[in-house]
C-alpha positions as CSV (number, residue, x, y, z in Angstrom):
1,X,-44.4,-88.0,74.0
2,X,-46.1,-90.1,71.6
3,X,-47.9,-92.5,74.4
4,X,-48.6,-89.2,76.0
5,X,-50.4,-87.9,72.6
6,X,-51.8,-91.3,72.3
7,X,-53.9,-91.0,75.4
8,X,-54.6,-87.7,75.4
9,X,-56.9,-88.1,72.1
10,X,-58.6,-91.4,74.0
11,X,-59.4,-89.4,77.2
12,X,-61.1,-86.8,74.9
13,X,-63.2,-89.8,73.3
14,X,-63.5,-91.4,76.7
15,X,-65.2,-87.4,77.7
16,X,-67.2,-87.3,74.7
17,X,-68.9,-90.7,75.1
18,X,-69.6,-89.8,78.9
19,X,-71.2,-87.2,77.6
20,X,-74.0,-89.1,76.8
21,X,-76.2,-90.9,79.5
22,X,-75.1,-94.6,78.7
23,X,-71.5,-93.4,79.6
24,X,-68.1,-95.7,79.9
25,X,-66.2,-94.7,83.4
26,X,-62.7,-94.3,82.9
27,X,-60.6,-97.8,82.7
28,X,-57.6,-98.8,82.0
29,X,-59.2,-101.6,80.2
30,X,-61.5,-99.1,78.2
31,X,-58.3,-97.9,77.0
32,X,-57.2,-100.9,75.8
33,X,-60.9,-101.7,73.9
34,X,-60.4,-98.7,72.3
35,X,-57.3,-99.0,71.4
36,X,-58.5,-102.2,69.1
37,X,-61.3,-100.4,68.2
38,X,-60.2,-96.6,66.8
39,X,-56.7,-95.5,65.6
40,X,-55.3,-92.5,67.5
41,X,-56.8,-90.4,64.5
42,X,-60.0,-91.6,64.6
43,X,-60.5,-91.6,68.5
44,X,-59.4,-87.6,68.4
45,X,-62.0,-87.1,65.9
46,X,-65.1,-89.1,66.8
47,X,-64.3,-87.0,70.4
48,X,-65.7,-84.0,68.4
49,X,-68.9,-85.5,67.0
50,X,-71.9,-84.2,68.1
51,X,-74.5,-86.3,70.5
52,X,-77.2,-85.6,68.1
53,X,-77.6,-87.1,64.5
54,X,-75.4,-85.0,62.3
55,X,-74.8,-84.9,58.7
56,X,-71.3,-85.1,57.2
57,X,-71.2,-81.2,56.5
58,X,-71.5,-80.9,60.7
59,X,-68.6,-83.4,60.9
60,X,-66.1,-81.4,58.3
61,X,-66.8,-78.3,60.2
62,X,-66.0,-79.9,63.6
63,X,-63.0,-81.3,61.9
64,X,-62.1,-78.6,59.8
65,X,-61.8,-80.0,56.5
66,X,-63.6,-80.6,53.4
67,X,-67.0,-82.3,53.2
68,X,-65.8,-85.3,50.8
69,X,-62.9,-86.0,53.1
70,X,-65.2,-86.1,56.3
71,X,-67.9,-88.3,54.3
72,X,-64.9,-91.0,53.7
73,X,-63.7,-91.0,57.4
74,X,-67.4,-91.3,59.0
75,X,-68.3,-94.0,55.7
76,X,-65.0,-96.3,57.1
77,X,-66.1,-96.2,60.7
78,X,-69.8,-96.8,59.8
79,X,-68.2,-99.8,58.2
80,X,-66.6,-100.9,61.3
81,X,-69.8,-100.4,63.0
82,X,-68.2,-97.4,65.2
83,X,-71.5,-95.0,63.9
84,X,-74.6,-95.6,62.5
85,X,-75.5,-94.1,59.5
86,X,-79.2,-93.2,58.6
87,X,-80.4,-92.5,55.2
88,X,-82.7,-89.5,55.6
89,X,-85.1,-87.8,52.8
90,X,-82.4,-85.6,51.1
91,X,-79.6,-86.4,52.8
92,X,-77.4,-89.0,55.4
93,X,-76.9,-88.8,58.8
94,X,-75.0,-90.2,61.0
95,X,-74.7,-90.7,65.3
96,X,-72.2,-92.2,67.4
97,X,-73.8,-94.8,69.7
98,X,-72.9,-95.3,73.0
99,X,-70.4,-97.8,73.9
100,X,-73.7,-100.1,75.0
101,X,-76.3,-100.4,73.9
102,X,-74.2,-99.8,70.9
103,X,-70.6,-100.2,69.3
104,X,-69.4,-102.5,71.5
105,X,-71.7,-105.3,71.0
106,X,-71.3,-104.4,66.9
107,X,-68.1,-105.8,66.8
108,X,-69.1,-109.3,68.2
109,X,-72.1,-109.2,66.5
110,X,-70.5,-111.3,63.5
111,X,-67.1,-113.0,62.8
112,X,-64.4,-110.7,62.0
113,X,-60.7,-111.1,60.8
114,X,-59.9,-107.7,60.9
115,X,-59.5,-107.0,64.9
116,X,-58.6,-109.6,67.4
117,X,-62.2,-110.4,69.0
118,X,-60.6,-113.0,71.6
119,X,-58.6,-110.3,72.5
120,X,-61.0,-108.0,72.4
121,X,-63.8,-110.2,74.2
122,X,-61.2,-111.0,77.3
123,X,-61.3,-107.3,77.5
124,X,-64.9,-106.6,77.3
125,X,-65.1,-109.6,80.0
126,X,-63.1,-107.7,82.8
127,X,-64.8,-104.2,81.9
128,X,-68.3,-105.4,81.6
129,X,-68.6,-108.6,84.5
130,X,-65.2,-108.5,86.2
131,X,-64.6,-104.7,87.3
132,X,-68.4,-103.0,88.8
133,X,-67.8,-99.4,87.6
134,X,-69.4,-99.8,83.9
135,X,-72.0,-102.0,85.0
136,X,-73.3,-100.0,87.6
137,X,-73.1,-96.9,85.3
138,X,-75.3,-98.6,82.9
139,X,-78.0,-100.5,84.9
140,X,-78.2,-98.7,88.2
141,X,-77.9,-95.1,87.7
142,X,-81.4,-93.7,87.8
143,X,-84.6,-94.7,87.2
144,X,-85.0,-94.8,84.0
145,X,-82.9,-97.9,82.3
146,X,-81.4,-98.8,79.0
147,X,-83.6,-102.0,78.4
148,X,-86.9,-103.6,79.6
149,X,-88.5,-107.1,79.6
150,X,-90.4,-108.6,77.2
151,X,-93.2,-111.2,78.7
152,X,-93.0,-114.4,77.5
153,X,-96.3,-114.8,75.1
154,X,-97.2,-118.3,74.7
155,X,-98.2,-118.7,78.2
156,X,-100.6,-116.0,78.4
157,X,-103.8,-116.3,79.5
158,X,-106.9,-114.4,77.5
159,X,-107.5,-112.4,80.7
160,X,-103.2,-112.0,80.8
161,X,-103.0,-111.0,76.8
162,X,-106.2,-108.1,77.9
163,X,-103.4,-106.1,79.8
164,X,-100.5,-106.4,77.5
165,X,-100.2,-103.3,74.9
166,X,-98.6,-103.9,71.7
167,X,-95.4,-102.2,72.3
168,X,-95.3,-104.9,75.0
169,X,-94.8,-108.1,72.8
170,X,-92.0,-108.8,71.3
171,X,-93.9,-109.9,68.7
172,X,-95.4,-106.8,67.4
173,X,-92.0,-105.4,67.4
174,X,-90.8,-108.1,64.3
175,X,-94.1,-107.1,62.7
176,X,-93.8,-103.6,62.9
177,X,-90.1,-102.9,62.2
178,X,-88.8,-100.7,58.8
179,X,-86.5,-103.2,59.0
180,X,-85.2,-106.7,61.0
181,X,-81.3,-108.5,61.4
182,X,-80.2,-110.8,63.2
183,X,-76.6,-111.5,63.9
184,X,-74.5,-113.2,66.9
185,X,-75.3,-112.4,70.2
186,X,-72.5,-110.3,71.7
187,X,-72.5,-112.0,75.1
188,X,-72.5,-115.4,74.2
189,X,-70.2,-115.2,71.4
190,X,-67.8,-112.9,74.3
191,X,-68.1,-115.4,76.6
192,X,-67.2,-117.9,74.0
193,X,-63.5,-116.9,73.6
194,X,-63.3,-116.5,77.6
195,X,-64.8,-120.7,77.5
196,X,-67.2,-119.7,79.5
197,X,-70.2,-119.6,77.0
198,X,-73.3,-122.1,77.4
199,X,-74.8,-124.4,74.6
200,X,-77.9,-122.1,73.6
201,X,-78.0,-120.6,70.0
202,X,-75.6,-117.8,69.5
203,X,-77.7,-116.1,65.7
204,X,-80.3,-115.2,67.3
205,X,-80.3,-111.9,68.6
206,X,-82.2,-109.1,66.6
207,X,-82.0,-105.4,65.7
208,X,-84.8,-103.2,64.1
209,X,-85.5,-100.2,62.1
210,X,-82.7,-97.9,61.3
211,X,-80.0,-99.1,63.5
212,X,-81.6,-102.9,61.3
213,X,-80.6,-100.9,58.2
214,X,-77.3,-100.0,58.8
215,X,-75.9,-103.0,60.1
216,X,-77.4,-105.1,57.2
217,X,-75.9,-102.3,54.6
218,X,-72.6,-103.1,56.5
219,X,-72.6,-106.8,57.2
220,X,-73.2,-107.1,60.5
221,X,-76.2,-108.9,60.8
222,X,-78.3,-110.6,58.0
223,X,-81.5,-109.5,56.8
224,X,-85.0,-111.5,57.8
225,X,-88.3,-111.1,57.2
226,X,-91.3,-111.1,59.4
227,X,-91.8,-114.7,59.5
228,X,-88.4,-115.7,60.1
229,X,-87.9,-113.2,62.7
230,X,-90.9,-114.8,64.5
231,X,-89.1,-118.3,63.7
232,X,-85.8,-116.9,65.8
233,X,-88.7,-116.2,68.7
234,X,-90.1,-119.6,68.8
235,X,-86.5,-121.0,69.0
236,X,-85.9,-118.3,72.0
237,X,-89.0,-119.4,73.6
238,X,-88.0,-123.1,73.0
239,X,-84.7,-122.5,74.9
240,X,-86.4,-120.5,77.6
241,X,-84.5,-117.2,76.9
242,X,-85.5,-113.6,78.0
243,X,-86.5,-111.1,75.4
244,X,-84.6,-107.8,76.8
245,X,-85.3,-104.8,74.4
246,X,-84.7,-101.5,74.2
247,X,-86.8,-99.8,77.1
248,X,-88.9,-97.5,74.8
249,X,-92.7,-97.9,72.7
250,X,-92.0,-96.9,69.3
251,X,-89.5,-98.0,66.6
252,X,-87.2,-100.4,69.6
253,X,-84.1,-100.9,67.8
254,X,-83.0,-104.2,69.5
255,X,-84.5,-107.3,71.5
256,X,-81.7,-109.8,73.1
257,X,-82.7,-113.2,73.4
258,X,-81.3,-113.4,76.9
259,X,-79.5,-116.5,78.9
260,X,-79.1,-116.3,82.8
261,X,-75.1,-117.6,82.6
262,X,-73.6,-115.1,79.7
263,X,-76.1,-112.2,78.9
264,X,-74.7,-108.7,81.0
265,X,-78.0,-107.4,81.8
266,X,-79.5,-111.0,83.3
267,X,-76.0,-110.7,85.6
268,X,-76.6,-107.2,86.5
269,X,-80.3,-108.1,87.4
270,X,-78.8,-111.1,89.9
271,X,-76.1,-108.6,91.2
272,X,-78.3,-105.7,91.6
273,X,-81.6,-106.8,91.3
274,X,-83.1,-104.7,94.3
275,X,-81.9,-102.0,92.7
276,X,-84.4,-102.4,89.4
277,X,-81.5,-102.5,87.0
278,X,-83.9,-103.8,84.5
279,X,-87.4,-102.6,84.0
280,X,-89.7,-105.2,84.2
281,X,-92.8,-106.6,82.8
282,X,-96.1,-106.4,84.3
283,X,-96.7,-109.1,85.1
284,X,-95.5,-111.6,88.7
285,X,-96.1,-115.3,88.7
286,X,-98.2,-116.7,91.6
287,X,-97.2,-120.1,93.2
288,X,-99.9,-122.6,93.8
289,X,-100.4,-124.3,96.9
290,X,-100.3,-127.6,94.7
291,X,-96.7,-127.0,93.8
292,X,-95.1,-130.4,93.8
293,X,-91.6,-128.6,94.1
294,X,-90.0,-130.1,91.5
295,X,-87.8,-127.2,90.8
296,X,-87.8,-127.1,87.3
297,X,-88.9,-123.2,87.5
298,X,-85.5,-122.4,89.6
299,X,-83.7,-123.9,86.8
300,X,-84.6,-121.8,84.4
301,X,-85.2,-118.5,86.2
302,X,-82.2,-116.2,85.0
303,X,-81.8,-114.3,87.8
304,X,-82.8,-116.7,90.8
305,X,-86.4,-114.8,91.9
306,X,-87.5,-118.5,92.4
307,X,-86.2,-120.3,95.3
308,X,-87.4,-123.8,97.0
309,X,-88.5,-124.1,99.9
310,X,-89.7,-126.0,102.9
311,X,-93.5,-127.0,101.8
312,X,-94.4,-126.8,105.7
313,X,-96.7,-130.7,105.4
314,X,-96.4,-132.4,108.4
315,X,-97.4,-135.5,106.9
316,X,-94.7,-134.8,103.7
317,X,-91.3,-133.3,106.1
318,X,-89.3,-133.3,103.1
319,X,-91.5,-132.1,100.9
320,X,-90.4,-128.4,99.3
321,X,-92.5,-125.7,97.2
322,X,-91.3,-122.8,94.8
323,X,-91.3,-119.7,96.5
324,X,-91.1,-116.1,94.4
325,X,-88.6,-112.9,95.5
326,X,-90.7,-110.6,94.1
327,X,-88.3,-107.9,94.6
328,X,-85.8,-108.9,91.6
329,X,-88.5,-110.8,89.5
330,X,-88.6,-110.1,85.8
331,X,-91.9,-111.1,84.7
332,X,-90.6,-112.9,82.1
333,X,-92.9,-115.6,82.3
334,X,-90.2,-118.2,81.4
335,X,-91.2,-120.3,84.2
336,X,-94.4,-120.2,83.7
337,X,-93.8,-122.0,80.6
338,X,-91.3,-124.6,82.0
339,X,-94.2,-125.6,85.2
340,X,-95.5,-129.1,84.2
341,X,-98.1,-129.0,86.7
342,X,-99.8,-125.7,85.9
343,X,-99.1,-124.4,89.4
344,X,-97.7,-121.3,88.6
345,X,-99.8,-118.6,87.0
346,X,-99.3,-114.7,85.7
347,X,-101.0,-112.2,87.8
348,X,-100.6,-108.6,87.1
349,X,-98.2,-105.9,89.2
350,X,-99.9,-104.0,91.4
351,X,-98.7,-100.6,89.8
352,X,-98.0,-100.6,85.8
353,X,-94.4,-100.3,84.5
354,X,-93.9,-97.1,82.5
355,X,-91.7,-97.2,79.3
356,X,-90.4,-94.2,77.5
357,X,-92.3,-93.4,74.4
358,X,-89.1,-92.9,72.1
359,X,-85.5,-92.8,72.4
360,X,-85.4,-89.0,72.9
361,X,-87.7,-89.4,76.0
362,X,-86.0,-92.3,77.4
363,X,-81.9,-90.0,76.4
364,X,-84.2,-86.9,78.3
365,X,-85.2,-88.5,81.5
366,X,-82.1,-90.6,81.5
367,X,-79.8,-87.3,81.1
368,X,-81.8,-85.6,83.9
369,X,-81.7,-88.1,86.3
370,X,-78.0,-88.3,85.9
371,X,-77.5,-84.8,85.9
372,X,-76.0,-84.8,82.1
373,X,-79.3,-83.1,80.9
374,X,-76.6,-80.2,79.8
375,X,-74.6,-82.5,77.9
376,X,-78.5,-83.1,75.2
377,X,-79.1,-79.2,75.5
378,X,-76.1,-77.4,75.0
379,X,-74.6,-80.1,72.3
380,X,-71.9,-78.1,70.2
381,X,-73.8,-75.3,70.9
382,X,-72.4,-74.0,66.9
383,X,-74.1,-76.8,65.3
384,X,-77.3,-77.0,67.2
385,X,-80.1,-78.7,65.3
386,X,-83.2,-76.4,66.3
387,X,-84.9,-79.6,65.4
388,X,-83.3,-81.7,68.4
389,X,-83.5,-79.1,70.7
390,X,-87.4,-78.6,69.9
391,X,-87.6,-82.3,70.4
392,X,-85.6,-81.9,73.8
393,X,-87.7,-79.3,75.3
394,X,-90.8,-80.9,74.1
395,X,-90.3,-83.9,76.5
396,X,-89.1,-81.9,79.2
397,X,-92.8,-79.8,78.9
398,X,-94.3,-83.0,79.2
399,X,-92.8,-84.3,82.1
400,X,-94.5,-84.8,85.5
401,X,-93.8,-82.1,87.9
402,X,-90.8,-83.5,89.7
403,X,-88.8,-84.4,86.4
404,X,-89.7,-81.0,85.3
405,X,-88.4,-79.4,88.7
406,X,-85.1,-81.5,88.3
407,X,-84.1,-80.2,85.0
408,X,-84.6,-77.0,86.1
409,X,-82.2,-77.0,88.9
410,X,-79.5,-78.8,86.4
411,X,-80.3,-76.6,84.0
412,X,-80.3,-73.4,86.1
413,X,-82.1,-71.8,82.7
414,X,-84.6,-68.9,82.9
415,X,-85.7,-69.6,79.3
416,X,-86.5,-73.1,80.5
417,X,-88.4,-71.8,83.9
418,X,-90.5,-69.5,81.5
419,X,-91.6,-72.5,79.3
420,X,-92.4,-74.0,82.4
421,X,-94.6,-71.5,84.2
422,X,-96.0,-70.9,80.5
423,X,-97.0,-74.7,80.4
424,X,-98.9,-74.3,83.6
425,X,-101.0,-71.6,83.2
């Protein structure tokens, strides 16, 4: 009865986090991870939290208790890195990320005695790269995606740098940012208790702005300031990593510093590149016809656009050339910077990439087009935040035609058809 109790109150936090876009399928192995990571108690609880920010009266009323016993609780799991908590003007708040980007790469994100991380890593391993259903969830659902590509900057070109925005350099993100850690990165140091991790630097992977403060307050990554931060991208750039960042334009709360062999979203990109799993830069590099085919640029590429190939010269048989799949290229620009001939060159896409402008538009058009738009509307309907729900329906009015149609049908909503037609007029 008690195993039966046991994963009752896990299936209801397994429902709650697919409530939210970046879901977790159902796993035995999930079960497991969450079974290091939440006691019974606490997994039947955090099932009942809002999707939205909430402060810790919303949380004693879901719980039914008092307020100064549902401050302790969501303080010790904002500890733990399970929530985030936000200090606002007059009072905290608090949200439950999603499983990624989110709580599961907290808890590698620095050494810890109190939960087995080999354990824990062997099980992220299978759910994450071993078994498909998680990484499909998270990278090929949709059109919108969790993260997007930062180009690499050092090899741009004045006419390149004319057609990157701000919010496109990674750069301007460390400038910018409230605030700026850096702690371990969670794939490297996951693949490191499986002995599978490479040689690159593991401290090196950053987070910004309020999810920046809350980890630091809790320990979890180490405070920097601008001019280290921009240190830690030198160093990425210098071991030809890929900046991968939260697919939005203003306040990103974390760029990875990406390797091909351990980072999840560089081995979702190989496995399921034609499927745009990761959004792009916009920028493609162009082979010369000069290209001595050295192969230094397949090397490096981390998801293997770059291929060598037969350089067609009768008077050279052997001779081979770099050729580009533009279909699962990154932009990323890393082998631009690696080419010691100067053959290869940025050109720009032929159609821009567009990014969300904040995490509410990216949750919106991620919730409608995996038909959870429901799940952001009607969130504890008791403790709605008119707030969030003004902040919902204002992206939806925004949205192009199509998007607009599609949350209409999910939604089924009158009210919503009204603001529509009202929008139009």
């Amino acid at each position: 009865m008690a195993h039966a109790t046991a994963r009752s109150g896990y299936a209801e936090l397994v429902k709650r986090l697919n409530k939210f876009p970046q879901g977790a399928p159902p796993s035995d192995v999930l079960y497991k991870i969450l079974g290091l990571l939440f006691s019974e108690k606490e997994a039947a609880l955090v099932a009942l939290l809002p999707i939205k920010p909430f402060t810790a009266e919303t949380a004693a009323r879901a719980w039914k208790m008092n307020v100064t016993e549902a401050r302790k609780i969501l303080d010790e799991l904002s500890n733990r890195a399970i929530l985030i908590d936000v200090a606002g003007r007059k009072k905290n708040y608090y949200v439950l990320p999603p499983p990624m980007a989110g709580f599961f790469e907290f808890s590698m994100m620095r050494l810890r005695g109190d939960i087995d991380q080999k354990l824990l890593a062997e099980l992220y391993h299978q759910y994450t790269t071993v078994e498909e259903d998680f990484i499909k969830s998270l990278f090929v659902q949709g059109e919108t995606q969790l993260g997007r590509v930062f180009v690499h900057e050092p090899v741009l070109t004045n006419e390149n740098a004319l057609h990157v925005l701000d919010y496109e350099r990674a750069s301007e993100v460390i400038r910018t940012a409230s605030h700026r850690g850096v702690g371990l990165c969670y794939c490297r140091h996951k693949m490191d208790h499986v002995d599978k991790a490479c040689a690159v630097p593991q401290d090196i992977c950053m987070t910004f702005n309020t999810t920046a403060a809350s980890l630091t307050k809790h320990g979890y990554v180490r405070p920097v300031s601008v001019e280290e931060g921009l240190d830690l991208l030198r160093l990425a750039y210098e071991n030809n990593l890929v900046q991968f960042g939260e697919n939005i334009r203003k306040r990103v709360s974390f760029i990875c510093n990406c390797c091909g062999c351990c980072c999840e979203a560089m081995i979702a990109a190989r496995r399921f590149g034609t499927m745009r799993p990761v959004h792009t830069t916009n920028f493609l590099p162009e082979v010369d016809a000069a290209c001595s085919g050295c192969g230094d640029c397949v090397a490096v590429c981390p998801v293997e656009a770059m291929t060598l190939v037969s350089a067609n010269d009768p008077a050279y048989p052997k001779k081979k050339r770099a050729k580009l799949d533009e279909k699962v290229c990154l932009g990323c620009a890393v082998c631009v910077r690696v080419c010691k001939t100067k053959n290869l060159r940025l050109r720009s896409r032929p159609e821009r990439v567009i990014t969300p402008l904040n995490s509410t538009h990216k949750a919106v058009l991620m919730a409608i087009e995996r038909g959870k738009l429901q799940n952001l509307i009607f969130d504890n309907q008791a403790l709605l935040s008119h707030r969030a729900m003004a902040a919902i329906l204002g992206v939806i009015l925004k949205l192009p035609p199509l998007k607009q149609a599609m949350a209409s049908r999910q939604m089924k909503s009158r009210y919503l058809d009204a603001l529509i037609s009202r929008l139009k007029l």
